[in-house]
N, C-alpha and C positions, 0 to 999 in steps of 0.2 A: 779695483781691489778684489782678492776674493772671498768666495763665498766663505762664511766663519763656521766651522761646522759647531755643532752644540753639541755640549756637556753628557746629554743621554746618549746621542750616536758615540760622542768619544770614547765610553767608558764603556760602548756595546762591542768595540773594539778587539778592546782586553778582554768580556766575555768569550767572543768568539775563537781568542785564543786560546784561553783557559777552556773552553770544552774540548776545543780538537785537541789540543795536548793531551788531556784527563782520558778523552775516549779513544784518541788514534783516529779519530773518523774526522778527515781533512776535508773532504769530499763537499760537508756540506755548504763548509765554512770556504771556500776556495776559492768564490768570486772576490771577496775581498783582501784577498794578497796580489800585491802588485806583482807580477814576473820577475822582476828583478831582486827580490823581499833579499835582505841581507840582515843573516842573527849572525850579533855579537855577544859572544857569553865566555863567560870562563868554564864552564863545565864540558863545551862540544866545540868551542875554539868560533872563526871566522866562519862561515859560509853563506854562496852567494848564490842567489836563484831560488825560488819558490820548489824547485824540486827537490831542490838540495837538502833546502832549512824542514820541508816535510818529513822527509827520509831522516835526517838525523831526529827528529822529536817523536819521532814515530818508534823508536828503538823502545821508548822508553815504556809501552807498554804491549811491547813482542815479549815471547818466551816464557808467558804465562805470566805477566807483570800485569796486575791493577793499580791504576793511578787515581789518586784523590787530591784534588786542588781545587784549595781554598784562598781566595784575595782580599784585601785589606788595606785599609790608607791610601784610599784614591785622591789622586790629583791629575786637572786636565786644563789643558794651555792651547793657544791656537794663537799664533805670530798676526794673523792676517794678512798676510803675503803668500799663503799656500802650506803652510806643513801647519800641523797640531802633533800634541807629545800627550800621554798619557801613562803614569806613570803608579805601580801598586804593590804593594808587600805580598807576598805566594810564598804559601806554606804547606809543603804534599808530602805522601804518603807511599809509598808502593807497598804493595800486599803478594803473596804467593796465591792468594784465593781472595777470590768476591769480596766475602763475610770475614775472612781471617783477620788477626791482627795485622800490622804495619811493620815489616822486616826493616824497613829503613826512612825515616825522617829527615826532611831538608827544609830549609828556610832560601829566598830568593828574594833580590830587589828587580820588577821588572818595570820597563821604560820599552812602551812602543811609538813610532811616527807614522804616522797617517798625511796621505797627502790628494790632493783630488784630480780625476783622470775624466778623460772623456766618455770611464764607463762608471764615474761615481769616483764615493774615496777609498783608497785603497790601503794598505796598513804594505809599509815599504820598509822599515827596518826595527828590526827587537831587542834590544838591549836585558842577556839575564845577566845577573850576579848572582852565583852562586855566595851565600851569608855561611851558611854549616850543613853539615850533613851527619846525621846520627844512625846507627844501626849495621847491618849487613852489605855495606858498598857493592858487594858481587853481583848484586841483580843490579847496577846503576852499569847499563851499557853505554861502555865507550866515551865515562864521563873522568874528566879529570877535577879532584877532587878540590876543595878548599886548603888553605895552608891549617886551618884546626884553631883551638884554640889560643898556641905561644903565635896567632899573628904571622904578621909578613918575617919573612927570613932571607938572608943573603942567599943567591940565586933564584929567588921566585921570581917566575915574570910580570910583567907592571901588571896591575890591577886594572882591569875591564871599565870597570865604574871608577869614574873619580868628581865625586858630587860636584865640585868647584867647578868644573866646567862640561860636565852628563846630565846635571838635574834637569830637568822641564822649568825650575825657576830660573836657573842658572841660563838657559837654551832662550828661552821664552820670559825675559825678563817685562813686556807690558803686553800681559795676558788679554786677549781679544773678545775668551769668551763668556758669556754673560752666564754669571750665577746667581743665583739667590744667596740673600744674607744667610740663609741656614746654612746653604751648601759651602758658604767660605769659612765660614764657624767649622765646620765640619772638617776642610783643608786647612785648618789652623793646627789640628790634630798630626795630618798628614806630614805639613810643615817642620813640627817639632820633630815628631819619629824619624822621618830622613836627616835629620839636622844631627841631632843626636848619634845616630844609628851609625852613617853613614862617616861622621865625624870632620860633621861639614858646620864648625858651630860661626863661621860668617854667616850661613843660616841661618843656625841654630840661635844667635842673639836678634834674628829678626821676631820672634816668638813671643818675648816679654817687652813689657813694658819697661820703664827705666825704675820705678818705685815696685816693680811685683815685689810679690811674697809667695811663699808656699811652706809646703811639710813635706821634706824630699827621704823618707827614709830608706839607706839606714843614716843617709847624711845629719838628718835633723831636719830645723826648720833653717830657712834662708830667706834674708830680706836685699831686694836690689840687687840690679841687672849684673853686676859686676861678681860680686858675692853667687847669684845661683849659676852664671856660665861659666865663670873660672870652678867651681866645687864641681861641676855636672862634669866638667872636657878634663880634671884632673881625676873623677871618680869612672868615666869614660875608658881610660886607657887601658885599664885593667881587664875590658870587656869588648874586645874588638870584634867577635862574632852576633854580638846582642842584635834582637829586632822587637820596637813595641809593637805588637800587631794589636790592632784598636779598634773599636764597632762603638761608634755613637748611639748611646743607647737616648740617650732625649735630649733637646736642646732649646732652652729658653730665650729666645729676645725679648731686653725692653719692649716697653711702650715708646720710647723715646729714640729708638733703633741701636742706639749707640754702645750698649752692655749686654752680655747675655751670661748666661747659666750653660753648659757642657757636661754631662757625664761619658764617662767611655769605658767599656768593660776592656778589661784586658784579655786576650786571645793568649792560652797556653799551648806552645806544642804538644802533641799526645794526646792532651784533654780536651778538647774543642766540644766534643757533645757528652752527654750522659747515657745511663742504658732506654730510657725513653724517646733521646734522640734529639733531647733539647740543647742547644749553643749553652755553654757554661765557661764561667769566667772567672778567673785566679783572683781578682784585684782589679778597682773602679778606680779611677780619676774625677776628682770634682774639680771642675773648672772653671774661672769666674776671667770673663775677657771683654775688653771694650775697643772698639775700632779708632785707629792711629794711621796716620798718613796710608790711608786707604788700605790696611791690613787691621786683620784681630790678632790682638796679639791676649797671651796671659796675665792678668792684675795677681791673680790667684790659681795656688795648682795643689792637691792634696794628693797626695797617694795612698791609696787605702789596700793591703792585701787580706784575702780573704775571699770563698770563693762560694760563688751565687751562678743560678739557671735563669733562663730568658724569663721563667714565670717566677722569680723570687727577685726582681732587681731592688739594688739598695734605694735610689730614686723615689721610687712607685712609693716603697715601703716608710719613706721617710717623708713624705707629702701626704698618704693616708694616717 
């Protein structure tokens, strides 16, 4: 059997990707791309070779372009037979200057494969989806863009991601690697947002239990599995570029393992810090979930908008 790599290497991964992209600087990150590395994206198409996929992601901060990326809604899988998937929401910036504002805004689903070599493991194929792109396109080199808001349209070519059979749960249905109960509370989060997002709700009903409840506004309130996934996947349609980007801000387990507590600030494009530099957040989720044929799922889900900084959270504020 092979070796099962762990959750902290998986997810150092997608770091290492997320800086060489952000800085241009491949150089440092370079041991761990396989030779043969193959991106698959809708914004730079196919390409095959480790020089290749550097050169095309490299564009994106030539010509006086600064990149800022940010990740979110981690999940990480490992078959045990040799490949792992790691999968996470990227939401960036380009700037004309350092310091300047952001001429153009994008949202991404990314999904890389890691697999191990006789010089370690190596990261062998990336998976982007381009979700939307807001702003100034012109500085976006050599990127083809999203279909926009009205969705797919006759003549668009097939979609890159098709969660039904792209996801890392979908690829990697009995996950090998060993998390902590926090950390799967934590991909319960992950779970829903791709499920939703992605408009994958065979997912997305893995998420609730068969009695949950919540406060889905502007839906209202909804009771039962049937009632919150048919209201989500018919209030869904109207919003096919949507991404929840989510940051667990605290997470309670029983004493009895079996229930816990979840909050999660919600991640706004545009506004992500303040002028002191602190994470800030549009809207929390209070979440109440208990473990079910070896998954958490949601008993209870609120949504709450309204918007709070890393040192003002609703949680802290409501336990003091």
């Amino acid at each position: 059997m092979s070796q099962i790599i762990s959750r902290a290497d998986a997810l150092g991964f997608l770091e290492y990707l997320r800086c060489s992209w952000e800085s241009g600087n491949w150089e440092a990150q370079e041991r761990y791309l396989s030779e043969s590395l193959m991106l698959q994206s809708s914004h730079k198409g196919l390409l095959t070779g480790k020089e290749a996929v550097v050169s095309a992601l490299r564009e994106d901060t030539a010509s006086g372009n600064h990149l800022n990326l940010v990740t979110s809604n981690y999940y990480a899988a490992d078959n045990g037979q040799g490949a792992a998937m790691v999968s996470a929401y990227l939401y960036g910036e380009v700037s004309r200057s350092k310091e300047g504002p952001p001429s153009v805004l994008f949202g991404a689903v990314v999904r890389i494969t890691i697999q191990p070599s006789d010089d370690g493991w190596k990261m062998t194929h990336a998976l982007v989806s381009i979700s939307w792109v807001e702003g100034e396109t012109r500085y976006l080199a050599n990127w083809k863009l999203p279909p926009g808001q009205q969705g797919w349209r006759l003549g668009d070519a097939p979609p890159v991601l098709v969660s039904e059979l792209d996801s890392p749960w979908a690829c990697i249905p009995d996950n090998r690697i060993e998390a902590t109960e926090i950390e799967q509370i934590e991909e319960a989060y992950s779970r829903y947002s791709w499920g939703i997002d992605q408009n994958d709700f065979g997912q997305f009903r893995t998420c609730y239990t068969s009695d949950a409840q919540g406060e889905f506004p502007p839906l209202g309130p909804l009771s039962g599995l049937h009632s919150i996934v048919g209201s989500l996947k018919e209030f869904r349609r109207h919003w096919p570029w949507m991404q929840h980007y989510g940051v667990p801000l605290e997470i309670t387990l029983a004493t009895d393992g079996k229930s816990a507590e979840m909050w999660i600030g919600r991640l706004i494009p545009g506004q992500f810090k303040n002028d002191q530099g602190e994470w800030m957040y549009g809207a929390h989720y209070r979440i109440e979930l208990s473990k079910e044929d070896g998954l958490w799922k949601f008993t209870w889900s609120e949504y709450v908008p309204g918007w709070f900084s890393a040192s003002t959270l609703p949680c802290s504020s409501l336990r003091n």
